[in-house]
C-alpha positions in Angstrom: -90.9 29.1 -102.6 -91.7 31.2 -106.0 -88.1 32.4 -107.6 -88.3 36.1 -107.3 -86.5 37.8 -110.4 -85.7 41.0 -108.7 -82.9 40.4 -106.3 -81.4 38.1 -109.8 -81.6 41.4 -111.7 -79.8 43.6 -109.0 -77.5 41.4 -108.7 -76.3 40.6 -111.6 -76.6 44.3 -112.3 -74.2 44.9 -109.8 -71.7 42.3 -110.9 -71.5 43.8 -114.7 -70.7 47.4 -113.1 -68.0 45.6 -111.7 -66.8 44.6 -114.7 -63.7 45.8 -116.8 -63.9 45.4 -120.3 -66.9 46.2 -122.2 -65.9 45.0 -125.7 -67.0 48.0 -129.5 -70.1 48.8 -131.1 -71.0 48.5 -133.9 -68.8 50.9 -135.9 -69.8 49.4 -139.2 -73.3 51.0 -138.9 -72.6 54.5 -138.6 -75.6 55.6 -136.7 -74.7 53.2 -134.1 -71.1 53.4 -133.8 -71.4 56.5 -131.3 -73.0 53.8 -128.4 -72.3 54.0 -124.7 -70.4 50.9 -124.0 -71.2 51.4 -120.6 -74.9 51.7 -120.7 -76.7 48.1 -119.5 -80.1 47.2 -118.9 -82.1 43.7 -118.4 -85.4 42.6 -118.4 -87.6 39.3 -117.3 -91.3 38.8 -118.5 -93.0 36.0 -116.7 -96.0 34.0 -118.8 -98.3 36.7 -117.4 -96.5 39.6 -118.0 -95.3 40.7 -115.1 -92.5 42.3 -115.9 -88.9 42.8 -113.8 -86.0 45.0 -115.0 -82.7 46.7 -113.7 -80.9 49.8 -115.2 -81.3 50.7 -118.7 -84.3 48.2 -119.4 -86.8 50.9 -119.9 -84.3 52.6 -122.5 -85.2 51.8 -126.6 -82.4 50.4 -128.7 -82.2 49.3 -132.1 -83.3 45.8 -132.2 -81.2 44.8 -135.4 -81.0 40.7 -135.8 -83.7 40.1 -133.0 -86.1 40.8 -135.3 -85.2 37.9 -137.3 -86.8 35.6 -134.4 -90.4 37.5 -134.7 -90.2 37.8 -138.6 -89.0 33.9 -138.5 -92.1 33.1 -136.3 -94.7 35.1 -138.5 -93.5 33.6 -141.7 -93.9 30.0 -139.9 -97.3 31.0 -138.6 -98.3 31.9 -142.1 -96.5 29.3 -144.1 -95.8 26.3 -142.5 -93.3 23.6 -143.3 -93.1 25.2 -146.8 -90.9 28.0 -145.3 -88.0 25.3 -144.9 -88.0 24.9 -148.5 -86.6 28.3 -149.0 -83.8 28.0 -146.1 -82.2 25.7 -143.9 -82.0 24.8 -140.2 -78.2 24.7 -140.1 -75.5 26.0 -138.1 -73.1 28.2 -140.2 -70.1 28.4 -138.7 -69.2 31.5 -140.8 -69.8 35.3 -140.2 -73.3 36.3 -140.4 -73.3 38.2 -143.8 -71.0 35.5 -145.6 -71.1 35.0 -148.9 -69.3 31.6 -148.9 -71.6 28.8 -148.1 -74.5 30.2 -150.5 -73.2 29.1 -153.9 -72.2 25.5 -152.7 -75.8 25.3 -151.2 -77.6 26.7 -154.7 -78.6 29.9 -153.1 -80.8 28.4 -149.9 -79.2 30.0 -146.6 -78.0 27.9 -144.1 -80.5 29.3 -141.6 -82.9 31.8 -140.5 -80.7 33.9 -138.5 -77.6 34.6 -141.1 -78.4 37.6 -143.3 -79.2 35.7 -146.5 -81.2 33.4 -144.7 -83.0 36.3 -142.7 -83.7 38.0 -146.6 -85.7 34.9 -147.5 -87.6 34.7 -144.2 -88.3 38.4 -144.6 -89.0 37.8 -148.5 -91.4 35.4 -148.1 -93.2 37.4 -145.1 -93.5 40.5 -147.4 -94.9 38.2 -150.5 -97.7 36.7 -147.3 -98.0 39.6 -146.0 -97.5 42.6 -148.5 -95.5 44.5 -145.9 -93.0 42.5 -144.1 -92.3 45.4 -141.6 -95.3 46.9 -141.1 -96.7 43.2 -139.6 -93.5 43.4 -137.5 -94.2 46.4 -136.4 -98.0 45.4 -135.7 -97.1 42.2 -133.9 -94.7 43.4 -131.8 -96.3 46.1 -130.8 -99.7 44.2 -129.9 -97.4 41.9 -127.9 -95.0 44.3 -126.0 -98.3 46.6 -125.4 -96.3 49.8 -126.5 -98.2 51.2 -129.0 -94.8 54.1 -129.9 -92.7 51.0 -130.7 -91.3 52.1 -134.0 -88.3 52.5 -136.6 -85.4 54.7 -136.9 -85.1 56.0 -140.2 -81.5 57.5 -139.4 -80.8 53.7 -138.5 -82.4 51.9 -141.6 -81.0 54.9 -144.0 -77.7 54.1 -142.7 -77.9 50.5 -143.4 -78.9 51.1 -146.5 -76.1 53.4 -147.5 -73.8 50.9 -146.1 -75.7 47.4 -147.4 -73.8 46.5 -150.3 -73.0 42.8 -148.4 -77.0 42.5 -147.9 -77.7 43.4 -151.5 -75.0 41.0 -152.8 -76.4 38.4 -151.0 -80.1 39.0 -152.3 -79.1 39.3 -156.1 -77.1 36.2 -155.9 -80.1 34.0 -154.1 -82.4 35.7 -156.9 -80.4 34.3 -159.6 -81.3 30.8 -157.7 -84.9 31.6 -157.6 -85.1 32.1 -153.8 -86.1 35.8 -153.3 -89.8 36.2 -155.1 -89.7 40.3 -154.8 -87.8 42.8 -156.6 -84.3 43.0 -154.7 -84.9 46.8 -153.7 -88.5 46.5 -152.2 -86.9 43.5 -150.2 -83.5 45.6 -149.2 -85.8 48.2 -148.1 -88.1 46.1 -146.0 -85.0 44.5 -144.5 -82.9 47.8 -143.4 -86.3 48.8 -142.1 -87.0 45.8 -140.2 -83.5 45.6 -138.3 -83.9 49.5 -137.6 -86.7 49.0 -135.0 -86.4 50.2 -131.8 -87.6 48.8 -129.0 -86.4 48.4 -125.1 -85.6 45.6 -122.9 -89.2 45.4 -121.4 -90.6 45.4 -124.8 -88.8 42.7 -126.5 -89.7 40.7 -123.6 -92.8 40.8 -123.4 -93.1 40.5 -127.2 -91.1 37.1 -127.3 -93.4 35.9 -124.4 -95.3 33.8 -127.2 -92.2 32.0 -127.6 -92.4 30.7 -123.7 -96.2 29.8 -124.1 -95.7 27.1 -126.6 -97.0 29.4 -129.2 -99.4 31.2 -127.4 -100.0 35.1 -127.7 -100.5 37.8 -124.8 -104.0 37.8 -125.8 -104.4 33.9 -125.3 -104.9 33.6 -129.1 -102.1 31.0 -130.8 -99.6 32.5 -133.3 -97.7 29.1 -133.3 -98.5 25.1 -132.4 -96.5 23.9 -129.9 -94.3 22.2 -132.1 -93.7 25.3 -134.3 -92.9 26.9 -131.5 -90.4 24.2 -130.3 -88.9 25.0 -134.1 -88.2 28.3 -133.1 -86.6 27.9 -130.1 -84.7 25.3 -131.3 -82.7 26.8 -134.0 -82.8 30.2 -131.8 -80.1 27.9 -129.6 -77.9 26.0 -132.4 -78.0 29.7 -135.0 -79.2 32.9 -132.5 -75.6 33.9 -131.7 -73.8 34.1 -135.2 -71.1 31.5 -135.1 -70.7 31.7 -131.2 -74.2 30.0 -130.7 -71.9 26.5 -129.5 -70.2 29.0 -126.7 -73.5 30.8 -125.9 -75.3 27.3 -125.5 -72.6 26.0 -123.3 -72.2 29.2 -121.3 -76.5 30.3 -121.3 -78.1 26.6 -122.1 -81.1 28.8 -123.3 -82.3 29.6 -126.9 -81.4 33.2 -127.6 -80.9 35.9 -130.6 -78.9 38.5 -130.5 -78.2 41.4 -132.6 -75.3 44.1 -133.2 -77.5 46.7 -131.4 -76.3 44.9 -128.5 -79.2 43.3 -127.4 -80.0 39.8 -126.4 -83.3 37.9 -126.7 -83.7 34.6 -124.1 -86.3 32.2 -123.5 -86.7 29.9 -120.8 -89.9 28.0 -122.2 -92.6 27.3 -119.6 -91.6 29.5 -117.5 -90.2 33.3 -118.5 -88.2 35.4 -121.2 -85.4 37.8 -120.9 -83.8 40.6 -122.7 -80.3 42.1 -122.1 -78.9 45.5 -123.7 -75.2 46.6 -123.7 -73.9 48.0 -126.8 -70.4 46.9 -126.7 -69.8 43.8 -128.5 -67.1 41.1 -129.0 -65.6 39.7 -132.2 -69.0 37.7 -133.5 -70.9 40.4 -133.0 -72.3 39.4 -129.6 -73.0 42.3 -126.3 -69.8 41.0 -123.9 -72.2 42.2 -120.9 -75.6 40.7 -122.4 -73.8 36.8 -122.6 -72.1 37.5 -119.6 -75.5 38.6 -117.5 -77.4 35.8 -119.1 -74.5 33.6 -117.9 -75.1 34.6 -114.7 -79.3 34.5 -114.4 -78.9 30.9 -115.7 -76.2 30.0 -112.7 -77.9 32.3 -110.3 -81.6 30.5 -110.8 -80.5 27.0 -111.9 -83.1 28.1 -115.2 -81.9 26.3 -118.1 -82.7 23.8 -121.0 -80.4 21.5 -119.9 
């Protein structure tokens, strides 16, 4: 008998409402410091884009670090093994905007998913592409099929105003070389990137590719199979900060998340899931969003492992 995702959803719906303790947003960004810790929403997108949600799933939310998975996978599309030349495939095991491990490492980020290494992936889109956002934009609005999916200027201004850490961290790989654009076009394409905003259902159906071995909505390939496998792969050892160990133990799937407070999943072969709940722990993770994901992965036996 087929799994049917809908009882899964209400359920584990149910269970957060139940739950005390919703951990802070993200006060750091001022523009989303005023978020409802309470507000929760998750969504499953099967390979053919049928789409199941519960609560707050239709409800847009800044995206922040999720976008690093779609600008990691158009960069790849585009470049190849060359992108690895320009950042690692590493765990961290520091904060995400640390400053630390880049001058031992001669200015090439650990990985894709740390700022600095995020700045080089979205570098090196902007050089393929000559507008790093605006092809994240495109793509992810081809692939959710919501043509309004857009930024938030309040959001991205407010980065900016506050993106001293970011800017640090892209001078000091210039001086190495590793960022080919002028520092401010790239800050600019960055703060604009993580500002998108976009709803459980959107982001996925947009990471769908990601469950097709590589394979768009439209049928068309973005990524091989392998590439894809790439992806995936360092989504589960780097797409939770420095709790990715914790989230693979807890989850077993490859995620990213981001300080918005949502969560990106992927079950490959067979569906993809996003969570939303603004309030996050220390790492910078949605307490709800690992906590529901815990739960779909013991409720439906769906795991890597």
């Amino acid at each position: 008998m087929a799994l049917t995702f809908q009882p899964v959803l209400d359920r584990i719906a149910a269970d957060m409402a139940a739950r005390p303790g919703r951990g802070r947003p993200a006060d750091y960004i001022p523009a989303l410091a005023q978020a409802d810790t309470r507000r929760f929403g998750m969504a499953v997108a099967e390979l053919d884009g049928t789409v199941y949600g519960v609560g707050d799933w239709r409800q847009p939310f800044s995206a922040q670090s999720i976008t690093k998975a779609f600008t990691l996978a158009l960069a790849l599309s585009l470049e190849g093994e060359a992108l690895w030349e320009h950042v690692g495939r590493e765990p961290s095991g520091n904060p995400f905007n640390s400053l630390v491990q880049l001058e031992y490492e001669n200015g090439i980020p650990r990985n894709p998913f740390v700022n600095a290494g995020a700045l080089v992936v979205t570098d090196r889109l902007h050089t393929l592409t000559g507008d790093a956002s605006g092809a994240l934009r495109a793509f992810l609005r081809a692939e959710s099929g919501n043509a309004g999916l857009d930024f938030d200027g309040e959001v991205a201004a407010s980065e900016a105003a506050h993106g001293d850490r970011n800017a640090a961290l892209a001078y000091f790989m210039a001086s190495y070389g590793n960022v080919g654009n002028p520092v401010p076009d790239l800050l600019e394409q960055y703060f604009r990137q993580c500002s998108l905003e976009a709803s459980c259902a959107d982001l996925a159906l947009a990471a769908g590719f990601l469950a097709r071995h590589g394979v768009r909505a439209d049928g068309s390939s973005l990524l091989t199979r392998s590439q894809a496998k790439q992806v995936n792969a360092v989504m589960l050892t780097c797409g939770t900060y420095d709790a990715a160990g914790d989230f693979a133990y807890r989850v077993g799937l490859p995620g990213k998340s981001g300080v918005g407070g949502g969560i990106v999943a992927v079950v490959p072969g067979r569906c993809t899931l996003c969570v939303w709940s603004p309030g996050l722990d220390e790492r910078g993770n949605s307490v709800a969003g690992v906590a529901a994901l815990d739960r779909f992965t013991t409720l439906t036996g769906l795991s890597v492992f």
